[in-house]
N, C-alpha and C positions, 0 to 999 in steps of 0.2 A: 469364508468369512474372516477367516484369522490375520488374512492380507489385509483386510479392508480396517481390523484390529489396530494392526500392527501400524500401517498407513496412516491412520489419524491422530494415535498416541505421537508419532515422531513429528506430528503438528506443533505441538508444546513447545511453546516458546520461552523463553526467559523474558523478564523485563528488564532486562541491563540492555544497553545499547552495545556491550563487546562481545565476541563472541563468544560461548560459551559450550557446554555439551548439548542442553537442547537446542542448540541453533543448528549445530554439527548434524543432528539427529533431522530437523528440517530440511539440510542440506540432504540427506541420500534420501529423500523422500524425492527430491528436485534436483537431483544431479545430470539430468539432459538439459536442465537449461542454462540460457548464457545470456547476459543482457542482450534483452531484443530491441525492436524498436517498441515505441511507445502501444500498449496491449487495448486492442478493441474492447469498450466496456460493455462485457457481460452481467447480468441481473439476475439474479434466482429473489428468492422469499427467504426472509429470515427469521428466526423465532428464538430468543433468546432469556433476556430476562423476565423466563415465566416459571412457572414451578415444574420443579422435578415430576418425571415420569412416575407411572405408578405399574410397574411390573407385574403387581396384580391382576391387572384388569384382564377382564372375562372379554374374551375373543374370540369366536368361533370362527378359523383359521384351518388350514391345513397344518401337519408338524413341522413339514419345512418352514414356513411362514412363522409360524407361533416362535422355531427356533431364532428367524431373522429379527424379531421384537426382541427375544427375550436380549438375544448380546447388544440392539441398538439400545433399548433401554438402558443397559449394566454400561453402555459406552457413553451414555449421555450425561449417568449419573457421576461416572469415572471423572468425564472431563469437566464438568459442573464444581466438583468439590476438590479435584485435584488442581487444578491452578483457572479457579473460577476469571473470568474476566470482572472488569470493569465497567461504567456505564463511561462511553468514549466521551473525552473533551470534550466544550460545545465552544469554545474562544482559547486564542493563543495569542498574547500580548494584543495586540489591536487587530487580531485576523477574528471572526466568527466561523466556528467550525461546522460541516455539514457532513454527518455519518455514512450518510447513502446504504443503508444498510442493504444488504444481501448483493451487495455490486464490491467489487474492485479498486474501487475507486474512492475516494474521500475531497470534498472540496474546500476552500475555506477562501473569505471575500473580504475585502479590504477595501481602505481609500486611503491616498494621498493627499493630505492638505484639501482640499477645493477642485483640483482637477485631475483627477485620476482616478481611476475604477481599478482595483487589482483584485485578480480573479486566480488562483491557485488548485491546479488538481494533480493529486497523487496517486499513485497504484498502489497497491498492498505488493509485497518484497514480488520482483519477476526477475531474478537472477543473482550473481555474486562473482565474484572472483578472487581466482586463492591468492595468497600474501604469505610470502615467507615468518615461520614462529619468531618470537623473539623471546630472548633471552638465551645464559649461558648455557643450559644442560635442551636447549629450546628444538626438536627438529620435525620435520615437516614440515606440514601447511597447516593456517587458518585458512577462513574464508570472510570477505567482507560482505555484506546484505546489499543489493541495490532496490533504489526508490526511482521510477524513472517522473520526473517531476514539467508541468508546464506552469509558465506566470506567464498570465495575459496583464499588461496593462494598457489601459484601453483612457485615452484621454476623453473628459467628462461629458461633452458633447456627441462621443461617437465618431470622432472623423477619424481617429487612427488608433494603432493600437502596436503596441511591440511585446513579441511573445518570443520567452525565453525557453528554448529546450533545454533541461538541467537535469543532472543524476544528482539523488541525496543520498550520501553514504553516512555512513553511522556517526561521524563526526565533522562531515565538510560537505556543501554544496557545490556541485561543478558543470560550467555552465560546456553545453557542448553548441546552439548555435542560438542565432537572433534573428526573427523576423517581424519586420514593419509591413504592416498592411493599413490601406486607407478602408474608410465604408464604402466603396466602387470594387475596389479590388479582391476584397474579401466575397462579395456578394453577387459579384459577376463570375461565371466561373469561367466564360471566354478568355480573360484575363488571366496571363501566367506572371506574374510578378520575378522582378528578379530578387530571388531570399537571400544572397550573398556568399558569403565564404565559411567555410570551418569556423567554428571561436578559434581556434590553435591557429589558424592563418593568420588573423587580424596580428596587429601589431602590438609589442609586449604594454605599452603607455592606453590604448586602446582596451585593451581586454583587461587591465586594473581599472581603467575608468566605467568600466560594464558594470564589473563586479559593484564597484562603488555604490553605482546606480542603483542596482538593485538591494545592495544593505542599508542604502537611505528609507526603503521604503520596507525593511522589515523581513528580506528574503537574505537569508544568512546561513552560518553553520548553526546558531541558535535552531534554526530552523529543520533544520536538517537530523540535530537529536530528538526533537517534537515528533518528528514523523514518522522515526523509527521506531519508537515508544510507544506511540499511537497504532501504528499497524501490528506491533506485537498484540498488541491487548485486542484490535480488531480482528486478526485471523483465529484467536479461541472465539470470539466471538461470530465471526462466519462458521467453523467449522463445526460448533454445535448448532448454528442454522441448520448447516446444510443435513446433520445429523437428524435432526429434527424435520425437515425432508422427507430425507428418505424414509424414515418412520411412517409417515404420515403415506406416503403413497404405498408405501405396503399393507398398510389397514384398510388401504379402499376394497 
């Protein structure tokens, strides 16, 4: 159980978007991974801002069992009042925020002017990659946090839609590819549409004019600190769900 201790505490986040020692501490919790592609959304139950566990309580349990309450309780209280979370964002500038509690995921919905629907989902952190220290006495490595991030937007009638696969790093947006779909194409799946090229292949005038595109309607590096802010505070947040879980199904 000392693992599963040990495991959760290096959960603890900071809320600075740079990296720090708890993020380092996150990092060897997560050090087999590497940005992957965008992460199938998983769902558990969440259970958060409720009152603290009461270690007291009368359970008639085996010792093993009563042992596994008594440290989830002492773990739940730990991380409750040791770097209690937040109640998450519900709006960011003109986006409305959507928690999706006990998933991976976090969504947030938007409009353009009169014709455009813009629809936003992110992952809580699924990788990083290391960057040289800086400064003079500076050596090793840092590591940066990845968000792997989608924007649909979807003009107002439904007939098409262009969706941006983007990384959000802790201080910049980056856009990796664009796809345009009609309502035929999307919803016919006989239909293989052609998605295009790299962003890096498009041409240098082309791929300024993308980005452009997309900071008109509110998707920026602004955006890109929001997220990483937001998921710190959301993974204390999952991770005394998930605490609270497993509680819960060892009392059955």
């Amino acid at each position: 159980m000392s693992r599963l201790i040990r495991s959760a505490r290096r959960t603890i986040l900071s809320s600075s978007s740079s990296f720090s020692k708890t993020q380092f501490q996150w990092l060897q919790c997560h050090r087999s991974h590497r940005i992957p592609s965008v992460q199938s959304r998983i769902g558990t139950s969440a259970f958060l801002f409720r009152t603290r566990p009461y270690s007291t309580d009368i359970i008639t349990k085996s010792p093993f069992d009563s042992n596994i309450l008594r440290i989830l309780c002492s773990e739940i209280d730990y991380q409750s009042e040791y770097a209690p979370p937040h109640q998450p964002a519900t709006k960011f500038n003109s986006f409305a925020v959507e928690d999706r509690a006990g998933e991976q995921w976090m969504t947030m919905n938007g409009k353009f002017g009169d014709s455009e629907d813009i629809k936003i989902d992110a992952t809580m952190f699924d990788g990083f990659v290391s960057v040289p220290r800086v400064g003079d006495d500076a050596t090793g490595e840092d590591a940066r946090l990845h968000i792997s991030v989608i924007v649909d937007i979807t003009k107002i009638d439904g007939s098409k839609t262009a969706q941006f696969i983007c990384s959000a790093w802790p201080d910049a947006l980056e856009i990796h590819n664009v796809y345009v779909f009609s309502s035929t194409s999307r919803d016919n799946k006989l239909v293989r549409p052609y998605i295009g090229p790299h962003f890096r292949k498009l041409s240098g005038e082309l791929r300024r004019a993308l980005r452009e595109f997309l900071k008109a309607r509110g998707v920026n590096d602004e955006l890109s600190v929001f997220l990483h802010e937001y998921m710190m505070n959301k993974d204390r947040i999952e991770l005394i769900g998930w605490l609270w879980n497993l509680k819960s199904f060892v009392e059955k």
